[in-house]
MILO-312615 format. One record per residue: x, z, y of N, C-alpha, C, CB in turn. Coordinates in steps of 0.001 Angstrom, whole numbers. Each point is the difference from the previous one (the first is absolute). Glycine has a CB too. Layout:
! residues N
       n.x       n.z       n.y      ca.x      ca.z      ca.y       c.x       c.z       c.y      cb.x      cb.z      cb.y
         X         Z         Y         X         Z         Y         X         Z         Y         X         Z         Y
...
! end
This chain:
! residues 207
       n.x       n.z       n.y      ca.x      ca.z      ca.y       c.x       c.z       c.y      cb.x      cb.z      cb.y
     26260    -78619    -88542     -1287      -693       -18      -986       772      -878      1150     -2231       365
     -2473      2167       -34      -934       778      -649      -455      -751     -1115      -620      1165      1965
       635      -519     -3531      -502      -450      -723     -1273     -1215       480      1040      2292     -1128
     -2256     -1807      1511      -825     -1079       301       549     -1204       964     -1711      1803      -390
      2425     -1585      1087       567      -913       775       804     -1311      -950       181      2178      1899
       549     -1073     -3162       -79     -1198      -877      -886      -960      -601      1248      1224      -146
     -2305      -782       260      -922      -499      -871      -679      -940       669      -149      1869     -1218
       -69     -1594      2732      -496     -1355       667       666      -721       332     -1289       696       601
      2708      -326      -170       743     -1093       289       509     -1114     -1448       747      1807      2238
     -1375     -1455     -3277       361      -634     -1619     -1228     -1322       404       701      2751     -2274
     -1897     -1791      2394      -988     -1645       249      -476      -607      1230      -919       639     -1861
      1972      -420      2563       115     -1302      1331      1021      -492       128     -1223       800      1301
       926     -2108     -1280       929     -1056      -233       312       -76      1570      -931     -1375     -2401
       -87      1069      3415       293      -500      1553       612      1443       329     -2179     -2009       800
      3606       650      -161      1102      1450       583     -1150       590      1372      3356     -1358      -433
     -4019       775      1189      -592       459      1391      -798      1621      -334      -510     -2999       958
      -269      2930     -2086      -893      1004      -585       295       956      -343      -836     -1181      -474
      2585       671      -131       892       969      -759       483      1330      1578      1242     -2534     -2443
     -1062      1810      3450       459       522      1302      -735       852       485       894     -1704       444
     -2269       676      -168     -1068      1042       395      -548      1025      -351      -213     -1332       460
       399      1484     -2031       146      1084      -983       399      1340       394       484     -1710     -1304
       888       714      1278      1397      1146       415      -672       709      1323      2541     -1682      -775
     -2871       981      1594       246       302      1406     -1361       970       361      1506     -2491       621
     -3175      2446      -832     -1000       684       466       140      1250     -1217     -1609     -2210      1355
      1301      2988      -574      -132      1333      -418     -1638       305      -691      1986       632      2077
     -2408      -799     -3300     -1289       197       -94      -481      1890       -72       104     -2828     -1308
       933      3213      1055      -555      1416       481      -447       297      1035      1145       555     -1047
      -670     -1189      2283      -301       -71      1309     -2109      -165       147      3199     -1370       459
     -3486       -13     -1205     -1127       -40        17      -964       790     -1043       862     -1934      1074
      -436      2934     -1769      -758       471      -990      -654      1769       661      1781     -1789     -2183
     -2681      1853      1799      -403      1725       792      1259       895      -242     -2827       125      -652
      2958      1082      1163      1043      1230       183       -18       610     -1468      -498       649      2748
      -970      -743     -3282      -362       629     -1405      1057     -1177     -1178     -3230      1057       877
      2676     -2032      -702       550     -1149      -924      1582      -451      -218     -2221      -740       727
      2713       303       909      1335       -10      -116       992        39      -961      -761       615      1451
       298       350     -2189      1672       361      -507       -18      -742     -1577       425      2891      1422
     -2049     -3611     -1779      -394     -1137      -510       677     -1712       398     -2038      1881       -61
      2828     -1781      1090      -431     -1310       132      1275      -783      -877     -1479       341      2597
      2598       248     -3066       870      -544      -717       304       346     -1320       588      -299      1899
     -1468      1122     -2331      -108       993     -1310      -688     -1009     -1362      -562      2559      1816
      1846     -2762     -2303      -357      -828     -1047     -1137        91      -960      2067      -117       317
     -2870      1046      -297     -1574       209      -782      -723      -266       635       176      1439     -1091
        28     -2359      2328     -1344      -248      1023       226     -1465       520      -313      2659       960
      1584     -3403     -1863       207     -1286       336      -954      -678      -105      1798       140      -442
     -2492       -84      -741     -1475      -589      -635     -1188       603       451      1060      -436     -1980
     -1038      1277      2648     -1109       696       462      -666      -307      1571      1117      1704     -1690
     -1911     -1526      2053      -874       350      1271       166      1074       486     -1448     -1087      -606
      1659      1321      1772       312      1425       830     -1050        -5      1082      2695       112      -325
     -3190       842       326     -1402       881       865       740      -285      1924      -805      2885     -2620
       532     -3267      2748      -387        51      1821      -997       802       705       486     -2106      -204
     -1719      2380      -310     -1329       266       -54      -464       112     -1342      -244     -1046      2021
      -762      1714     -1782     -1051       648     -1041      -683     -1626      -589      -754      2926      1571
       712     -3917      -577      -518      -924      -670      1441     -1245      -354     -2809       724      1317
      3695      -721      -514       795     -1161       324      1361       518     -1148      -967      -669      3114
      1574      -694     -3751       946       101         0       679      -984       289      -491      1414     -1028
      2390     -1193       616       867      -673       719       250     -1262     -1589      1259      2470      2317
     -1471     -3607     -2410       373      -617     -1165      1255       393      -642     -1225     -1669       863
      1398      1808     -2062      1004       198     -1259      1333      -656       779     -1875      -312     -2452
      3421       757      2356      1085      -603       335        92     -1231      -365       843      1802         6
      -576     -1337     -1378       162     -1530      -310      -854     -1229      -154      1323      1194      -816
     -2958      -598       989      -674      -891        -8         2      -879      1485     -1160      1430     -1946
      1091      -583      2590       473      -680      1845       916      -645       528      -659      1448       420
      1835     -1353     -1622      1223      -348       340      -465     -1502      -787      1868      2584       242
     -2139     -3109     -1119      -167      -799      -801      -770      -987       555       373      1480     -1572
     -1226     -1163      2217     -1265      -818       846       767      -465      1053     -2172      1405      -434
      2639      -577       917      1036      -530      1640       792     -1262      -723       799      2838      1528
       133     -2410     -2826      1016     -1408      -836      -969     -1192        85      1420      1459     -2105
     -2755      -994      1656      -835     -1153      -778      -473     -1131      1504     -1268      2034     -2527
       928     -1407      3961       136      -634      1379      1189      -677       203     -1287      1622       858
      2462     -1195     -1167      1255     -1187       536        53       339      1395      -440     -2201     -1560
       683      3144      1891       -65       362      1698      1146      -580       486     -1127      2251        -4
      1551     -3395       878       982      -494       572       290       849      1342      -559     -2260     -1174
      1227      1985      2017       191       369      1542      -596      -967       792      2064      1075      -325
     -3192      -412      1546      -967     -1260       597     -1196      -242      -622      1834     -1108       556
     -2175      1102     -1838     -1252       297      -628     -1181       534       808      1444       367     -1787
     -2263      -712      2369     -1099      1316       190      -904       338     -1002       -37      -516      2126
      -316      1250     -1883      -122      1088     -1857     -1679       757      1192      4092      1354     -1880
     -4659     -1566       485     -1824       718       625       -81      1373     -1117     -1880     -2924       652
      2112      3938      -378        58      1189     -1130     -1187       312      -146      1964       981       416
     -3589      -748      -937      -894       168      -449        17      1969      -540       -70     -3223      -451
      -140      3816       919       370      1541      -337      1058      1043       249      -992      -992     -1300
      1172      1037      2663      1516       567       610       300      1124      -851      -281      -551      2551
     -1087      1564     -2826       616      1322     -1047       614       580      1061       576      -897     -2495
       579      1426      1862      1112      1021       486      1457      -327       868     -1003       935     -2140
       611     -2713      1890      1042      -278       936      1210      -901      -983      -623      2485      1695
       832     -1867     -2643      1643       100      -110       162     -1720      -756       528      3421      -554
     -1823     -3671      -156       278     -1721      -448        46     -1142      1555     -1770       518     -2789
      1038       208      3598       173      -915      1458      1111       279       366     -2045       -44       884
      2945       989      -936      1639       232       625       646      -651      -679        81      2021       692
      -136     -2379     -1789       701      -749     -1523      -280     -1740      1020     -1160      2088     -3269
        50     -2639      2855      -128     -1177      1030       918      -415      1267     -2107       617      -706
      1420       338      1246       874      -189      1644      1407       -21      -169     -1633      1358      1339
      2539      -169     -2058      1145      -197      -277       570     -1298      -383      -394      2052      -369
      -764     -3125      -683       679     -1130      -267      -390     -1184       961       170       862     -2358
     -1409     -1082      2958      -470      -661       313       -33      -104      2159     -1028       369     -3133
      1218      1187      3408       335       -74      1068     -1718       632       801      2409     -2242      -577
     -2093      3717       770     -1253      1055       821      -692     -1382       514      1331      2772      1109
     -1209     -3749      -358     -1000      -504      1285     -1016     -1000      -858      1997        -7      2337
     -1314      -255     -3992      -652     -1142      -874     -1058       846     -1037      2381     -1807        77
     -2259      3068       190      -974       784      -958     -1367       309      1184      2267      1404     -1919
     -3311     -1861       928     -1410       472       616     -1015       623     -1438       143     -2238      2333
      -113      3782     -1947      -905      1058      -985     -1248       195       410      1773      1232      -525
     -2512      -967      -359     -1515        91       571       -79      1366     -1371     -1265     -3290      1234
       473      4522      -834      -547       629      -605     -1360       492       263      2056       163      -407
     -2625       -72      -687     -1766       651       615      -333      1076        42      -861     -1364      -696
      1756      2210       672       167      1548       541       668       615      1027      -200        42     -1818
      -472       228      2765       534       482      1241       621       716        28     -1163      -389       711
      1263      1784     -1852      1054       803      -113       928      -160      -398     -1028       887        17
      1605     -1894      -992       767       -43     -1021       578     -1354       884     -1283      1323     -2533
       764     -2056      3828       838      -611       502       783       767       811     -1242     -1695      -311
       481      2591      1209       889       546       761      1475       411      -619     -2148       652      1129
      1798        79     -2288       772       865      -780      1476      -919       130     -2188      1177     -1800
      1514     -2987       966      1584     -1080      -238       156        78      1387      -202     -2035     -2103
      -532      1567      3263       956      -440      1421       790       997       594     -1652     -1461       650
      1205      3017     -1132      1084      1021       610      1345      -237      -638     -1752      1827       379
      1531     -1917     -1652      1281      -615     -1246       785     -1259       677     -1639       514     -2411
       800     -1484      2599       629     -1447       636       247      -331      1347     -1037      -715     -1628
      1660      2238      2278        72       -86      1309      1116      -770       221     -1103      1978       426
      2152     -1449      -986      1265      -518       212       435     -1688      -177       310      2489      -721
     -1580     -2844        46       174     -1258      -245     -1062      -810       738      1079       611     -2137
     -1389        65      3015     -1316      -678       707     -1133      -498      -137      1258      -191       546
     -1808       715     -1881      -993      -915      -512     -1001       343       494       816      -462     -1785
     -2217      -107      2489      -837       583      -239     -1494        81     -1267      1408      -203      2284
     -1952       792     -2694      -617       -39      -948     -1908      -495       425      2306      1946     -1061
     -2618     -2891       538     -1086      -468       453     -1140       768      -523      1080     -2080       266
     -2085      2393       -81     -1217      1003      -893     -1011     -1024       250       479      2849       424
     -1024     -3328     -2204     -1097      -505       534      -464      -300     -1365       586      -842      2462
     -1284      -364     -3006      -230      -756     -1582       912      -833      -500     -2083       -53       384
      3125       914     -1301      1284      -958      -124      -517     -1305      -866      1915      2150        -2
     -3291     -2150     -1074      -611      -782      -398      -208     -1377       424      -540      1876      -483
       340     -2221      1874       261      -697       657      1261      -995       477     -1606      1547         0
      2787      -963       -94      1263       -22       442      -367       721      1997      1071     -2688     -2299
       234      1624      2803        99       111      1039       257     -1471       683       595      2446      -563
     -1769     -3066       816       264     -1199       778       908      -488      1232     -1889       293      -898
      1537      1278      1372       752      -264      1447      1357      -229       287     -1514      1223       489
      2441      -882     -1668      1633      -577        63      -387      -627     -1442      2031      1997      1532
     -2561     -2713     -1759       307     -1111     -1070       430     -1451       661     -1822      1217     -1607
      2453     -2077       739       455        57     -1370       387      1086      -533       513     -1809       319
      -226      2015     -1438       762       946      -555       697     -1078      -782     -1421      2319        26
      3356     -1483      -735       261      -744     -1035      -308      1112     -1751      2053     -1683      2144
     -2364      2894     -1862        68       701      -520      -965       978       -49      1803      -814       215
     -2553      1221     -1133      -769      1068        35      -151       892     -1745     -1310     -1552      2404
      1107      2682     -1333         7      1241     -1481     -1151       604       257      2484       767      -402
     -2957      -502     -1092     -1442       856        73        -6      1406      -854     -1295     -2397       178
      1221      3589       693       531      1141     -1124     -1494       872      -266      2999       365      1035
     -3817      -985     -1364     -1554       227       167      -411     -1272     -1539      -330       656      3673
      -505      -141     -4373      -756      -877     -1055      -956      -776       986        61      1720     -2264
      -181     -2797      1727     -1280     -1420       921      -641      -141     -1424      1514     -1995      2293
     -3185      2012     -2147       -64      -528     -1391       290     -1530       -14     -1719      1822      -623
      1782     -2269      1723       137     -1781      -472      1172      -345       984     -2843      -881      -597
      3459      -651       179      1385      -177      1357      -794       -96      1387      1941     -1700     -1526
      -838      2425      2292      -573       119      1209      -120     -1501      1109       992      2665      -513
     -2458     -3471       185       860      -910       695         7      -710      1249       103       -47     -1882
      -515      1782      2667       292      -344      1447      1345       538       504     -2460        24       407
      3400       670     -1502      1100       373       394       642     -1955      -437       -11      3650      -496
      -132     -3525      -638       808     -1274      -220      -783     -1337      1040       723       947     -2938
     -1221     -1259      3573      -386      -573       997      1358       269       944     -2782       260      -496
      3142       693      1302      1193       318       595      1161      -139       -90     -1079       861       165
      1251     -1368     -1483      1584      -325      -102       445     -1044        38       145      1363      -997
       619     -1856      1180       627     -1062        75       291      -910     -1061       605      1200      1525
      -737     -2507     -1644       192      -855     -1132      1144       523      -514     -1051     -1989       779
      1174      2100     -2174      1142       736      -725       529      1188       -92       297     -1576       294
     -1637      2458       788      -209      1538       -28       -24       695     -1105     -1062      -331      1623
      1251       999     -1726      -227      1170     -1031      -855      1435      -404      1775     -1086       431
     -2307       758     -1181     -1030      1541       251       349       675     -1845     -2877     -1220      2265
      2940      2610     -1859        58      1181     -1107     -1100      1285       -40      2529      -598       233
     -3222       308     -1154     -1316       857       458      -302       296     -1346     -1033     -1082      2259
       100      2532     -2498      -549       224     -1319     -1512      -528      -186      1588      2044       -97
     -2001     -2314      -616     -1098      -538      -149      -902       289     -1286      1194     -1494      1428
     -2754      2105     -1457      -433       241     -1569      -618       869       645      1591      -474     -2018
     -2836       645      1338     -1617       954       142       475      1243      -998     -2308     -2275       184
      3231      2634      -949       328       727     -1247       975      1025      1117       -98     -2088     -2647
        93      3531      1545       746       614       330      1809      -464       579     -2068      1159     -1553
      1970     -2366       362      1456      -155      -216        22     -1969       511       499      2510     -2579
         5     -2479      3741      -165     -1725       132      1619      -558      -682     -1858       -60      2806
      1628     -1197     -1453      1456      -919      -808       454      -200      1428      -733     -1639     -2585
      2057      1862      3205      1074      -534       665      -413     -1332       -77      1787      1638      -465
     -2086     -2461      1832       186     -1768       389       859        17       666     -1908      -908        82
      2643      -769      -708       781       109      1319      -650     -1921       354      2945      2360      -629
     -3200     -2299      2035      -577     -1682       111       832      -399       952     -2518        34      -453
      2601     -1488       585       998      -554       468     -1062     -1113       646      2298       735     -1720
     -2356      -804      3652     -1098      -988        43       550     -1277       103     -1497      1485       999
      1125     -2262     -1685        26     -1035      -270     -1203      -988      -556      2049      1132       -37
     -1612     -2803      -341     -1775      -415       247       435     -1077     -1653     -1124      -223      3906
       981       807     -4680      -870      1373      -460       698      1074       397      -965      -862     -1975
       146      2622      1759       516       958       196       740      -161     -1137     -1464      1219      1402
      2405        39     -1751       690       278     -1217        99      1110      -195       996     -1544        39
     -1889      2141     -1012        -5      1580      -144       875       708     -1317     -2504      -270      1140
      3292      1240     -1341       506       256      -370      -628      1922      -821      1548     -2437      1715
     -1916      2895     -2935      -110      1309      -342      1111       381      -176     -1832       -75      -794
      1897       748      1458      1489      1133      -264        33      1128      -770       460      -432      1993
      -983      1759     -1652        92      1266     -1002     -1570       656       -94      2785       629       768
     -2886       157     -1593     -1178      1117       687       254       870       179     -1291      -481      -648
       296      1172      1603       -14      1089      1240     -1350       388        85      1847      -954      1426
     -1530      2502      -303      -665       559      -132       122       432      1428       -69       195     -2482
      -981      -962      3402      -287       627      1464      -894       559       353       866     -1209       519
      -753      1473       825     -1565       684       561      -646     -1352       -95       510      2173      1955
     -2078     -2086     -1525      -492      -830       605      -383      -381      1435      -249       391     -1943
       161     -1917      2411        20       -35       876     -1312       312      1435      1844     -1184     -1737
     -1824      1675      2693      -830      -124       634      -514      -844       800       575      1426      -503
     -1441     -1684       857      -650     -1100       918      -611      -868      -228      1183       300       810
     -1315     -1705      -278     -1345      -674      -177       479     -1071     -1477     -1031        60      3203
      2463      -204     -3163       656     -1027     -1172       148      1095      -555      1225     -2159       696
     -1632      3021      -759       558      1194     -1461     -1144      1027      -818      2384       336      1561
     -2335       750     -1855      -989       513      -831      -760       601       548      1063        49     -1437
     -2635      -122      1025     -1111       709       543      -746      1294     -1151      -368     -2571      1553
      1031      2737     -2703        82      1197      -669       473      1271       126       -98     -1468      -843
! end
């Protein structure tokens, strides 16, 4: 087992995550240049380059966010920032390819995940993940790998009573991890701070 492999499998508790872990190859989704990054214990904590502008979120920070969702089997899960792919293969593995719906707002960098998520059939939606995706909602689950300065709350509109949403949130370099739970009242939860891109589109930043 690879040193880092120890290290994530130390902070996940859900055996499903622990599997899916095991099982997607994130070198697979990382550029030809990067690769040999993707299990290299000085880059667990780090961001890895996809593009000149894009990166792939921190290991363990991605891995942690997926724990903090509770991904069951049957879940449908709304991913907010496909990236590179490899946190949507993590999903599908637990939750099942036909219950994952990705939306990214880069046409290149989608193509890039759906060549990655062939095998698993996904296809990758291109459009204002800001928004969500109405058109297969409910959701029970949604992830946001993009800063919102405020909760998104036409994604949380989409989920389902007792849904779940994990999103960064904050106008600052450095926001705070939410995790909300819809319910009446909502119930919001600060989790860690972070450090994302920001988001694009009409719910996201105009700076």
């Amino acid at each position: 087992m690879r040193r880092i492999d120890q290290l994530i499998l130390s902070m996940v508790s859900d055996e499903s995550l622990r599997n899916a872990y095991l099982k997607a190859d994130r070198a697979k989704f990382l550029p030809e240049s990067s690769a040999k990054f993707a299990y290299d214990p000085e880059f667990a904590d780090k961001p890895i380059p996809i593009t000149d502008k894009v990166n792939t979120t921190a290991l363990t920070l991605g891995i942690k966010m997926l724990e903090y969702l509770g991904l069951k089997r049957g879940d449908k899960v709304l991913e907010v920032g496909t990236g590179c792919g490899y946190y949507t293969a993590l999903i599908a593995e637990i939750v099942g390819p036909e219950n994952v719906t990705t939306i990214e707002v880069d046409p290149w960098i989608a193509r890039y995940a759906e060549e990655r998520l062939q095998d698993l059939g996904i296809k990758v939606q291109i459009g204002d993940g800001t928004l969500g995706f109405p058109g297969n909602s409910p959701y029970d689950k949604a992830v946001i790998w993009v800063a919102l300065p405020t909760l998104p709350c036409l994604i949380y509109q989409q989920l389902v009573n007792g849904g779940v949403l994990v999103a960064p949130i904050g106008t600052q370099k450095t926001q705070n991890l939410f995790r909300v739970f819809k319910a009446d009242p909502p119930r919001v939860e600060k989790l860690d701070s972070v450090i994302f891109m920001k988001a694009q589109g009409l719910c996201g930043f105009y700076d």
